[in-house]
mmCIF file as gemmi writes it, N, C-alpha and C atoms, coordinates in Angstrom:
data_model
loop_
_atom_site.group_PDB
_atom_site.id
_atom_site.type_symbol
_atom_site.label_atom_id
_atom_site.label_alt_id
_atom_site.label_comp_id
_atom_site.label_asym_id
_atom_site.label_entity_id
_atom_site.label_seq_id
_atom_site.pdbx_PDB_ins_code
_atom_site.Cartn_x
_atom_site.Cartn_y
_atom_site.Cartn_z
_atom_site.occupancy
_atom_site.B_iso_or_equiv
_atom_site.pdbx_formal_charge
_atom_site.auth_seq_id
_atom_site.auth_asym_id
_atom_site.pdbx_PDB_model_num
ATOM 1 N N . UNK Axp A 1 ? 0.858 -1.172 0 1 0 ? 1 A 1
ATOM 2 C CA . UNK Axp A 1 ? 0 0 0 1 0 ? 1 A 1
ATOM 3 C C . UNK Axp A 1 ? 0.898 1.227 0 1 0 ? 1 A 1
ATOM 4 N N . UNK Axp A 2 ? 0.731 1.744 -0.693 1 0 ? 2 A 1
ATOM 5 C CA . UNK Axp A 2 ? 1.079 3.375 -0.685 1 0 ? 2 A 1
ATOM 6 C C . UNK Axp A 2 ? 0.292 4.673 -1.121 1 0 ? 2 A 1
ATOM 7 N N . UNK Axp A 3 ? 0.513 5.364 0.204 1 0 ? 3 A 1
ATOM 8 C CA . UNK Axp A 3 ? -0.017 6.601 0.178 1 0 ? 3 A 1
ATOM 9 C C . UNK Axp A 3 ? 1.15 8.008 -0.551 1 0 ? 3 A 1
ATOM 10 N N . UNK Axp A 4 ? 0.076 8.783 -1.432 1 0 ? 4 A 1
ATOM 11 C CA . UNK Axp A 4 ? 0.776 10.051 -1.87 1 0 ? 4 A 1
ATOM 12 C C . UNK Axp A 4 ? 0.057 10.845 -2.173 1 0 ? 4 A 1
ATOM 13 N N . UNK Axp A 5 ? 0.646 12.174 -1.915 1 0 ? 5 A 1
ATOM 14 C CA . UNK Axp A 5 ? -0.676 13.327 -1.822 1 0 ? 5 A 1
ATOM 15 C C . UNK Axp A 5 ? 0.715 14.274 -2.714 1 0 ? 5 A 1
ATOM 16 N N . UNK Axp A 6 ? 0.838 14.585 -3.862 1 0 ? 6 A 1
ATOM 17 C CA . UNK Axp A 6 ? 1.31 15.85 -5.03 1 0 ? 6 A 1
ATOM 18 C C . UNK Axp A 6 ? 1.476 16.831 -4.676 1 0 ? 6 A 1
ATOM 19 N N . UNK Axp A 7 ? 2.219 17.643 -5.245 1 0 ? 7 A 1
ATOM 20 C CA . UNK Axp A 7 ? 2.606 18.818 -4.745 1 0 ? 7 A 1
ATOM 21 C C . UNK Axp A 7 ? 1.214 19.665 -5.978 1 0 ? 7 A 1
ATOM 22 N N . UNK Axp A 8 ? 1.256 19.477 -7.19 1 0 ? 8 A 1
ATOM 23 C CA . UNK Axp A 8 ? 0.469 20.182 -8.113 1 0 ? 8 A 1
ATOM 24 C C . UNK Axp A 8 ? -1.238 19.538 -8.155 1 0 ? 8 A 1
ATOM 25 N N . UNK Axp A 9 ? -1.818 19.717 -6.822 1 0 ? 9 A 1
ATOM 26 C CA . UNK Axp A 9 ? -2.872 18.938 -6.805 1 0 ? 9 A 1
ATOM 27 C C . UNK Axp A 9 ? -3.607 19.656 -6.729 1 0 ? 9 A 1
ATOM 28 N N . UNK Axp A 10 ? -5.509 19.262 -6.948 1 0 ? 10 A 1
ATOM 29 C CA . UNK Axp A 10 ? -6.655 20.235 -6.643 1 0 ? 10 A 1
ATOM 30 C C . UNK Axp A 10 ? -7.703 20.05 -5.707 1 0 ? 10 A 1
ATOM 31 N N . UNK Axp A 11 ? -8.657 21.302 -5.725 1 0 ? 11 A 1
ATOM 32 C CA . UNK Axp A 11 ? -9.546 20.554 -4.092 1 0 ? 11 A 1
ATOM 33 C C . UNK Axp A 11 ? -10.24 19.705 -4.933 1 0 ? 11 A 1
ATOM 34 N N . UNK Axp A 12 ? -10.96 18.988 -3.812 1 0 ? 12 A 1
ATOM 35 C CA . UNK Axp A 12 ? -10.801 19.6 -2.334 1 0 ? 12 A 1
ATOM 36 C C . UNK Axp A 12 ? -9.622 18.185 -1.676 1 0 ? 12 A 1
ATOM 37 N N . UNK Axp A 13 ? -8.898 18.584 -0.745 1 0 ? 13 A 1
ATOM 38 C CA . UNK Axp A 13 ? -7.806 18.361 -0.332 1 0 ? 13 A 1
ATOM 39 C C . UNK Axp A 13 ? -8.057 16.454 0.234 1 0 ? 13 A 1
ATOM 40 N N . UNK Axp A 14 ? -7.868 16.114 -0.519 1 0 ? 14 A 1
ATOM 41 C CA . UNK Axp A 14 ? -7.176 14.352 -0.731 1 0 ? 14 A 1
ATOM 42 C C . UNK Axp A 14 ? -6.145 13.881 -0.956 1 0 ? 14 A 1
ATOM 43 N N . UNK Axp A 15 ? -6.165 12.709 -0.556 1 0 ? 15 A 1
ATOM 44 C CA . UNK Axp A 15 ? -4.576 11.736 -0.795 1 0 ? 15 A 1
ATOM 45 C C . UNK Axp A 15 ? -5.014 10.566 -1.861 1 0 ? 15 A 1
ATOM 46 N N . UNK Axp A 16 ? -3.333 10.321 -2.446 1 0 ? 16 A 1
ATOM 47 C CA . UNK Axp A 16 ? -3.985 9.175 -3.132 1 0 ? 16 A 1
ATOM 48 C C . UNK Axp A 16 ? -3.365 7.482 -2.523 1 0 ? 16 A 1
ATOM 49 N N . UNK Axp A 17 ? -4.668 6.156 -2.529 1 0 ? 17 A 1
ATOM 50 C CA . UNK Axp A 17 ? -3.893 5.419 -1.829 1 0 ? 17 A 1
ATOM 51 C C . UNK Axp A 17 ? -3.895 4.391 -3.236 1 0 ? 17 A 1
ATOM 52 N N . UNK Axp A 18 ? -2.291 3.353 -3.509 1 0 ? 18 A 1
ATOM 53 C CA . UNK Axp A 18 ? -2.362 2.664 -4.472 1 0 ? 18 A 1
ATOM 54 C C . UNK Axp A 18 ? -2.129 1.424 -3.97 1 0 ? 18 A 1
ATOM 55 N N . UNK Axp A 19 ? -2.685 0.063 -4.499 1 0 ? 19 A 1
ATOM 56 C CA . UNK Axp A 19 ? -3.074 -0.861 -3.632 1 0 ? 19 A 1
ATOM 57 C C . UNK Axp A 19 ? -2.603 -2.071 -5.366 1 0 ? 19 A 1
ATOM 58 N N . UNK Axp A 20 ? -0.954 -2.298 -5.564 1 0 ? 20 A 1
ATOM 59 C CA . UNK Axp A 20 ? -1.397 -2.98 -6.841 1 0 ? 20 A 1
ATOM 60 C C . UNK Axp A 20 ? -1.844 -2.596 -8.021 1 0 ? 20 A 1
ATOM 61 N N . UNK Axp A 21 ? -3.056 -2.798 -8.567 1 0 ? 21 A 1
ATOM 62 C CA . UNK Axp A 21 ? -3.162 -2.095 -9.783 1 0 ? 21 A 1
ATOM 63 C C . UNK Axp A 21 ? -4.199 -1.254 -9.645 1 0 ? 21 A 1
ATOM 64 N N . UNK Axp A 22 ? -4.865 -1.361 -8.743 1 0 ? 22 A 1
ATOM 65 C CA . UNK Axp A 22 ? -5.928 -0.073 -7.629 1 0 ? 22 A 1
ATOM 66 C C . UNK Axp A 22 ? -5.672 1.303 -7.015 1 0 ? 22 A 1
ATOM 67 N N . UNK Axp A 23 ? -6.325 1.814 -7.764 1 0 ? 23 A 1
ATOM 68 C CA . UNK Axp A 23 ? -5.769 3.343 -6.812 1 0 ? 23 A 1
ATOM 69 C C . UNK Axp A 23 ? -7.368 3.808 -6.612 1 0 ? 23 A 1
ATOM 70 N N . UNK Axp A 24 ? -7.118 4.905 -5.603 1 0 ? 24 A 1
ATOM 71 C CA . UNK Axp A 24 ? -8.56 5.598 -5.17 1 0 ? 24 A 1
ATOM 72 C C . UNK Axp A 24 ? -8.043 6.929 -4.251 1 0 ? 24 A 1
ATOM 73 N N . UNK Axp A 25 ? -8.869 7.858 -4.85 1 0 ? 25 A 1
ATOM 74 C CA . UNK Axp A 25 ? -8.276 9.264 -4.144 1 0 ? 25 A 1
ATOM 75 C C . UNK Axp A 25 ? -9.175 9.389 -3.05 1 0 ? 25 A 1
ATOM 76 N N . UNK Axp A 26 ? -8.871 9.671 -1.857 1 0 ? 26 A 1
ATOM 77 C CA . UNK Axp A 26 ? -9.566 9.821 -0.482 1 0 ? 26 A 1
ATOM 78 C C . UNK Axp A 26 ? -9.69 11.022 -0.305 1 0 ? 26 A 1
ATOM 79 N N . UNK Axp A 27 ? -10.721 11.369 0.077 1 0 ? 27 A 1
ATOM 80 C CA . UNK Axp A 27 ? -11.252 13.083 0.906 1 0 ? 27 A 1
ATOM 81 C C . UNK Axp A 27 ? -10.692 13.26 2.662 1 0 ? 27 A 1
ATOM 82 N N . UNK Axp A 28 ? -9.81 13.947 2.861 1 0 ? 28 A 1
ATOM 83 C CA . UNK Axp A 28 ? -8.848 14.307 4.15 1 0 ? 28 A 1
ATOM 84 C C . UNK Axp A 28 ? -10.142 14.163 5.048 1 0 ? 28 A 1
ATOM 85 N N . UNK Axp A 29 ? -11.127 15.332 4.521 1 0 ? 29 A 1
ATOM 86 C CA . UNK Axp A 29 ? -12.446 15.788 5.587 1 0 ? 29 A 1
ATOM 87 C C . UNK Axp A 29 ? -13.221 14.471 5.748 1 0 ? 29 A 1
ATOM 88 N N . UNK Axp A 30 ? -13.567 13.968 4.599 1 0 ? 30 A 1
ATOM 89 C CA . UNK Axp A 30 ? -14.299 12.812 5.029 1 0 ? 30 A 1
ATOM 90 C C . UNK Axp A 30 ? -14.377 11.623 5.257 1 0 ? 30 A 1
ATOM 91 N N . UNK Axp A 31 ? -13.439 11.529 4.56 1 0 ? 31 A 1
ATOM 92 C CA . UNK Axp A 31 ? -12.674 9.343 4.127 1 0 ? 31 A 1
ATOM 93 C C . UNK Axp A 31 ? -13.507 9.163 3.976 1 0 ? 31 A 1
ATOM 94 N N . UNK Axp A 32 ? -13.976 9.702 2.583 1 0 ? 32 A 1
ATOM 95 C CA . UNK Axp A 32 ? -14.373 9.068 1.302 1 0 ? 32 A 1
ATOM 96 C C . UNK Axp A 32 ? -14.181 8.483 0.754 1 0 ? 32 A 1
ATOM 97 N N . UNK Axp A 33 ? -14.108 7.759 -0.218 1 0 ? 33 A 1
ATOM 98 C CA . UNK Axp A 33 ? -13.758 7.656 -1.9 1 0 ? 33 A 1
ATOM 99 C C . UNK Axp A 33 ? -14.548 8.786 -2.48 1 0 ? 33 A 1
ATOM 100 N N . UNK Axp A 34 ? -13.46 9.879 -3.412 1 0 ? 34 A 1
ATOM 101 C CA . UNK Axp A 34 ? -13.59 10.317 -4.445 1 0 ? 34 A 1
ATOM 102 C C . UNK Axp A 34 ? -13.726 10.071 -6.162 1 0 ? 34 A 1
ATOM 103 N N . UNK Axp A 35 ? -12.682 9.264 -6.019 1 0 ? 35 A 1
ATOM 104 C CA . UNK Axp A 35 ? -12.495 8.756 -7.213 1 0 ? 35 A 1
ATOM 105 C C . UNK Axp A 35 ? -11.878 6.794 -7.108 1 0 ? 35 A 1
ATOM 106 N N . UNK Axp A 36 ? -11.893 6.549 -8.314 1 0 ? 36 A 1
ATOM 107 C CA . UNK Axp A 36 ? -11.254 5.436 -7.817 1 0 ? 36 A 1
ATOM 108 C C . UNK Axp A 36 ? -11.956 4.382 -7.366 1 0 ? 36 A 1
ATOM 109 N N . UNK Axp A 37 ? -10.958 3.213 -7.103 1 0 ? 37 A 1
ATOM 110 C CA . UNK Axp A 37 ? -11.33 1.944 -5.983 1 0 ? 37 A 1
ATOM 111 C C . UNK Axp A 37 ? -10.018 1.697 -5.415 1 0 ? 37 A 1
ATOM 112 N N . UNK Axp A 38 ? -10.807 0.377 -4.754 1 0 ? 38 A 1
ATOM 113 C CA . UNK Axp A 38 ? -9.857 -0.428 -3.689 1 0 ? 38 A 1
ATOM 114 C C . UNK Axp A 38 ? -10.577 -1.391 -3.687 1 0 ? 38 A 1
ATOM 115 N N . UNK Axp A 39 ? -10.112 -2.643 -3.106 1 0 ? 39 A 1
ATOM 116 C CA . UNK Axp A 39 ? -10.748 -3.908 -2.387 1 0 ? 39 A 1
ATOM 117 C C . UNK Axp A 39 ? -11.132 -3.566 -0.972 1 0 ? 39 A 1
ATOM 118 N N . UNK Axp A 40 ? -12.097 -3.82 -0.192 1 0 ? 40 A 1
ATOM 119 C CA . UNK Axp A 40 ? -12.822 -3.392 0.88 1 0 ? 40 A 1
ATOM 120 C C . UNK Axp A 40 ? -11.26 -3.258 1.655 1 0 ? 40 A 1
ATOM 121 N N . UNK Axp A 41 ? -11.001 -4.84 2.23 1 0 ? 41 A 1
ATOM 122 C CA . UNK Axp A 41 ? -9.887 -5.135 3.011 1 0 ? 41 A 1
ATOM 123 C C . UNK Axp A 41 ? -8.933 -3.965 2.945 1 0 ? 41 A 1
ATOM 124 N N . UNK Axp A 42 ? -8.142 -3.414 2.017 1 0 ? 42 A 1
ATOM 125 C CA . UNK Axp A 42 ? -7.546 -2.629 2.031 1 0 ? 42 A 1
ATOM 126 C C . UNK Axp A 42 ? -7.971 -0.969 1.913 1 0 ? 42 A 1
ATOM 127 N N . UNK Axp A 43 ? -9.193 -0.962 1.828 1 0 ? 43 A 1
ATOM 128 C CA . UNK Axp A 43 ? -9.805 0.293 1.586 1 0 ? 43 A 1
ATOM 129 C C . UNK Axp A 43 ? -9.98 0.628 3.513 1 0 ? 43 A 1
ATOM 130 N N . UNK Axp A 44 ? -10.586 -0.412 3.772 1 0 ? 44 A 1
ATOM 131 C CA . UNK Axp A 44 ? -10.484 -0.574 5.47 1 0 ? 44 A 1
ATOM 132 C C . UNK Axp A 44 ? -9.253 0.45 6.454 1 0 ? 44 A 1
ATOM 133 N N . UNK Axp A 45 ? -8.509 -0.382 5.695 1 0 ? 45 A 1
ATOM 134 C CA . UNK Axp A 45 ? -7.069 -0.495 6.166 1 0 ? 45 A 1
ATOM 135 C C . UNK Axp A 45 ? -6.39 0.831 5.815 1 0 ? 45 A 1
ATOM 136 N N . UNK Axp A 46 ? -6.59 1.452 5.096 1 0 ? 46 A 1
ATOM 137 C CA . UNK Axp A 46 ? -6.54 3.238 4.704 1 0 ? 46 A 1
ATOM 138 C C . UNK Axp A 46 ? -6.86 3.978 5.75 1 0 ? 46 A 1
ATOM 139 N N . UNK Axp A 47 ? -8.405 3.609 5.642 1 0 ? 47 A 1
ATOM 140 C CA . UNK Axp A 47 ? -9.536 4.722 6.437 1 0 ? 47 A 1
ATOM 141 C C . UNK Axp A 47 ? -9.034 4.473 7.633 1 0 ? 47 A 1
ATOM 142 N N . UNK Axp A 48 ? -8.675 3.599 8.717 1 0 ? 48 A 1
ATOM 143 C CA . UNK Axp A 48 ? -8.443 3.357 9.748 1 0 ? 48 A 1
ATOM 144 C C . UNK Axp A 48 ? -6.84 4.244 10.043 1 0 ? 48 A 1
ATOM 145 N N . UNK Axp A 49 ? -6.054 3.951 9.196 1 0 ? 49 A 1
ATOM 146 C CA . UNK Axp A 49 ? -4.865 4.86 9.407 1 0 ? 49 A 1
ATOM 147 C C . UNK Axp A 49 ? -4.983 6.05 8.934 1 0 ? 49 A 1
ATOM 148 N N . UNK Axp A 50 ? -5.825 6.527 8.061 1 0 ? 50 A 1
ATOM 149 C CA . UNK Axp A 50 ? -6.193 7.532 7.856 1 0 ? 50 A 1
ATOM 150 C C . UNK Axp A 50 ? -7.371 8.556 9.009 1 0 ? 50 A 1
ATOM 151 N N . UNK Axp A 51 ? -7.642 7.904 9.524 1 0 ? 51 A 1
ATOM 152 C CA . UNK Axp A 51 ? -8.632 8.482 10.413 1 0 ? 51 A 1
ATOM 153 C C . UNK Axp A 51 ? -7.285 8.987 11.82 1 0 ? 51 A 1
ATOM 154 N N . UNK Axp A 52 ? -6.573 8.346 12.324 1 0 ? 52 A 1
ATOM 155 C CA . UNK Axp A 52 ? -5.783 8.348 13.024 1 0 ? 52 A 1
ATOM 156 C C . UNK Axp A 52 ? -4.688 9.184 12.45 1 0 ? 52 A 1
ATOM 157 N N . UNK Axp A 53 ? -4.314 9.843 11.568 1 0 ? 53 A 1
ATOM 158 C CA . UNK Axp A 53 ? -3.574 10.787 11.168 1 0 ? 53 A 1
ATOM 159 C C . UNK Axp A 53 ? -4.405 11.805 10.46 1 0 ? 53 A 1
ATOM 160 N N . UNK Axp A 54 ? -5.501 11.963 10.166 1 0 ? 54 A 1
ATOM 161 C CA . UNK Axp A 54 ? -6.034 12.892 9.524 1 0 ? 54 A 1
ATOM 162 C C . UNK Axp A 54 ? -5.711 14.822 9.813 1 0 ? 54 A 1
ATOM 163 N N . UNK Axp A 55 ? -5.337 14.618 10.899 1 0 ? 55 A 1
ATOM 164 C CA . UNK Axp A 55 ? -4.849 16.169 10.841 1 0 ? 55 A 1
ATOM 165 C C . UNK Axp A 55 ? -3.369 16.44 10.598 1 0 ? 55 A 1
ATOM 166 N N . UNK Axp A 56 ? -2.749 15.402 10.337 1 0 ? 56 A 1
ATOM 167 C CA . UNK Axp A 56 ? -1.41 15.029 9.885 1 0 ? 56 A 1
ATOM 168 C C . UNK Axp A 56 ? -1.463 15.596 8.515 1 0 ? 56 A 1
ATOM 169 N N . UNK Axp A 57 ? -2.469 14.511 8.184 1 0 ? 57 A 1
ATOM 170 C CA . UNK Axp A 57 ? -3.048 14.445 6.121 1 0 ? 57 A 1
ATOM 171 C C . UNK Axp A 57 ? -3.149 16.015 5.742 1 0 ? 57 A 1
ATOM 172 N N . UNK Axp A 58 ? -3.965 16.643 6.517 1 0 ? 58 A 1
ATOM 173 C CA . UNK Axp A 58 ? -4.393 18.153 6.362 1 0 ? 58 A 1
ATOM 174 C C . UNK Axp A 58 ? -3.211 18.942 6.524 1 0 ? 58 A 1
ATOM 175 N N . UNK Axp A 59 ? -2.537 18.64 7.179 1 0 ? 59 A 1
ATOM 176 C CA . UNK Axp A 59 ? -1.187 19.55 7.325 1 0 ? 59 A 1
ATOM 177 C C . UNK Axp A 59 ? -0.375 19.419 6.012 1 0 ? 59 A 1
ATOM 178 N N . UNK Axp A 60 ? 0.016 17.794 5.664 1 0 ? 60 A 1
ATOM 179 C CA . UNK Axp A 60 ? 0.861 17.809 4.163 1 0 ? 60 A 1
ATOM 180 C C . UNK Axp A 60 ? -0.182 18.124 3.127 1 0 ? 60 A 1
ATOM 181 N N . UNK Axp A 61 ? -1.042 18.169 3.113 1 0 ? 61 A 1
ATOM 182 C CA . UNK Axp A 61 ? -2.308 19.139 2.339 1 0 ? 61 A 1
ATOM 183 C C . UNK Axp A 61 ? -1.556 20.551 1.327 1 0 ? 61 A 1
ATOM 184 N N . UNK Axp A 62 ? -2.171 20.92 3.433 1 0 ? 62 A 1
ATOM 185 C CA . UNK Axp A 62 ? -1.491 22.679 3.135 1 0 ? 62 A 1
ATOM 186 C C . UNK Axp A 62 ? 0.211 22.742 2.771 1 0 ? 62 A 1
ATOM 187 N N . UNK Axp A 63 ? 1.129 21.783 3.193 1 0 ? 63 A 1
ATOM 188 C CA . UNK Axp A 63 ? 2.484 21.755 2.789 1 0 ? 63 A 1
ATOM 189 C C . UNK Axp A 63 ? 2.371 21.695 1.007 1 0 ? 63 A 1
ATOM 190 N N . UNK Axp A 64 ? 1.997 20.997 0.845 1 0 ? 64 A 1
ATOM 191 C CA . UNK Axp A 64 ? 2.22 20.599 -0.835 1 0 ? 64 A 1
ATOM 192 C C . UNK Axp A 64 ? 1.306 21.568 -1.544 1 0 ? 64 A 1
ATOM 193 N N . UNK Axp A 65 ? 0.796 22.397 -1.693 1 0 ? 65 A 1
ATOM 194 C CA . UNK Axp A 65 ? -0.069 23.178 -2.315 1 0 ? 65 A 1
ATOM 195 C C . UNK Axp A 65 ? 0.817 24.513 -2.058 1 0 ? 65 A 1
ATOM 196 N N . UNK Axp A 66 ? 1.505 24.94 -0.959 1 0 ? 66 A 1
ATOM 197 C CA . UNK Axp A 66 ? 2.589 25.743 -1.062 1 0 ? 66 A 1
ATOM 198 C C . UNK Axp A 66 ? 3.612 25.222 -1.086 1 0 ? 66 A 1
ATOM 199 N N . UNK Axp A 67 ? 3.886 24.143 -1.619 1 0 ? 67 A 1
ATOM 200 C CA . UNK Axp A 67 ? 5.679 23.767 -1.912 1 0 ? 67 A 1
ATOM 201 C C . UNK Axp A 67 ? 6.4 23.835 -0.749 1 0 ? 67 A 1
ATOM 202 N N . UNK Axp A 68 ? 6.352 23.674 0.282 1 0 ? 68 A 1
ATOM 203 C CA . UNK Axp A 68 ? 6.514 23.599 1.542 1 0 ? 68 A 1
ATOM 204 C C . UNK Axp A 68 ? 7.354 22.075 1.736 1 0 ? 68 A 1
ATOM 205 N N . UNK Axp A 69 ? 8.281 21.715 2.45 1 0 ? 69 A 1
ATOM 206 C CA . UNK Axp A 69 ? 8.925 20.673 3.482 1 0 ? 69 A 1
ATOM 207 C C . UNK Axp A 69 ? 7.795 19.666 3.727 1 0 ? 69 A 1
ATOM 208 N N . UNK Axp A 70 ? 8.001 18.324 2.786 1 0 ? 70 A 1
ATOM 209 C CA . UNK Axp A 70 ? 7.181 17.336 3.299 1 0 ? 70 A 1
ATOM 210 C C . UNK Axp A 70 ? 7.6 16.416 4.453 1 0 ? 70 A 1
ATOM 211 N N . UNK Axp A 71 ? 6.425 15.65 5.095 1 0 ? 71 A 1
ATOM 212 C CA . UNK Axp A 71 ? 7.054 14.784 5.953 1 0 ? 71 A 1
ATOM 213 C C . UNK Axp A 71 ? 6.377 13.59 6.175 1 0 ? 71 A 1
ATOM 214 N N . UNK Axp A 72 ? 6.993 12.514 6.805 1 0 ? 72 A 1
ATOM 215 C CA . UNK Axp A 72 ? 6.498 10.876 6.215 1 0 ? 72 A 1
ATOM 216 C C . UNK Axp A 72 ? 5.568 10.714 7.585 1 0 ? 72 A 1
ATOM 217 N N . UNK Axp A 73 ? 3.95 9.906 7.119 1 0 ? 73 A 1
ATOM 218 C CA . UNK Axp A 73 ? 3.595 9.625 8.402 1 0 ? 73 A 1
ATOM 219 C C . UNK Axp A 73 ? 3.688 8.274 9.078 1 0 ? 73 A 1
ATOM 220 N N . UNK Axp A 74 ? 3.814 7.71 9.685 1 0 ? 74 A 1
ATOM 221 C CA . UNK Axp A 74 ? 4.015 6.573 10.134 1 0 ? 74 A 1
ATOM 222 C C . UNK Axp A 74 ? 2.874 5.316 10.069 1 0 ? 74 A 1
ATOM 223 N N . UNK Axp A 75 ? 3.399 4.415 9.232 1 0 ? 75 A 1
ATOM 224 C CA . UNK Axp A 75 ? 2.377 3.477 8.989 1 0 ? 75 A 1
ATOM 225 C C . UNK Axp A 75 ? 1.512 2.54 10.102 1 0 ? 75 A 1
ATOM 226 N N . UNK Axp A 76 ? 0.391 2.211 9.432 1 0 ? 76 A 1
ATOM 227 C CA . UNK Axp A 76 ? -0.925 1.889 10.194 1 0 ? 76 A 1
ATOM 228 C C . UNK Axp A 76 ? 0.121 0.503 10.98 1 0 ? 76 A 1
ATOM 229 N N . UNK Axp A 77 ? -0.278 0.234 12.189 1 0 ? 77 A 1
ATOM 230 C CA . UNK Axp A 77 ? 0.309 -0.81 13.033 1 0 ? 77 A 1
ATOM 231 C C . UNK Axp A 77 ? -0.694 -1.637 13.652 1 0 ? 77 A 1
């Protein structure tokens, strides 16, 4: 699984998670699916580490939209 959120990206402010040959762009605010898929199991497995860093997510948000110092978040355990 890997997560990446672009520096040249648009709102409203999502990450993208790629799962294999699956990708699906997530909404920071809501843990959504925007776009995209996943297999449940791993779509799960996003939202859950994603819910637990979400103001993390929002911060490299606002970093990458001003070209700003990124930083790595620590994977779901």
């Amino acid at each position: 699984m890997t997560i990446k959120i672009f520096r040249e990206e648009h709102p409203p402010p999502h990450f993208h998670a790629e799962y294999g040959e699956y990708e699906a762009l997530i909404s920071i605010q809501s843990l959504t699916v925007i776009d995209g898929n996943l297999p449940s199991r791993p779509l799960g497995m996003v939202i859950e580490w994603a819910s637990e860093h979400r103001g993390e997510l929002a911060d490299l948000w606002e970093r990458a939209i001003h070209h700003q110092p990124m930083f790595k978040i620590p994977p779901l355990r």
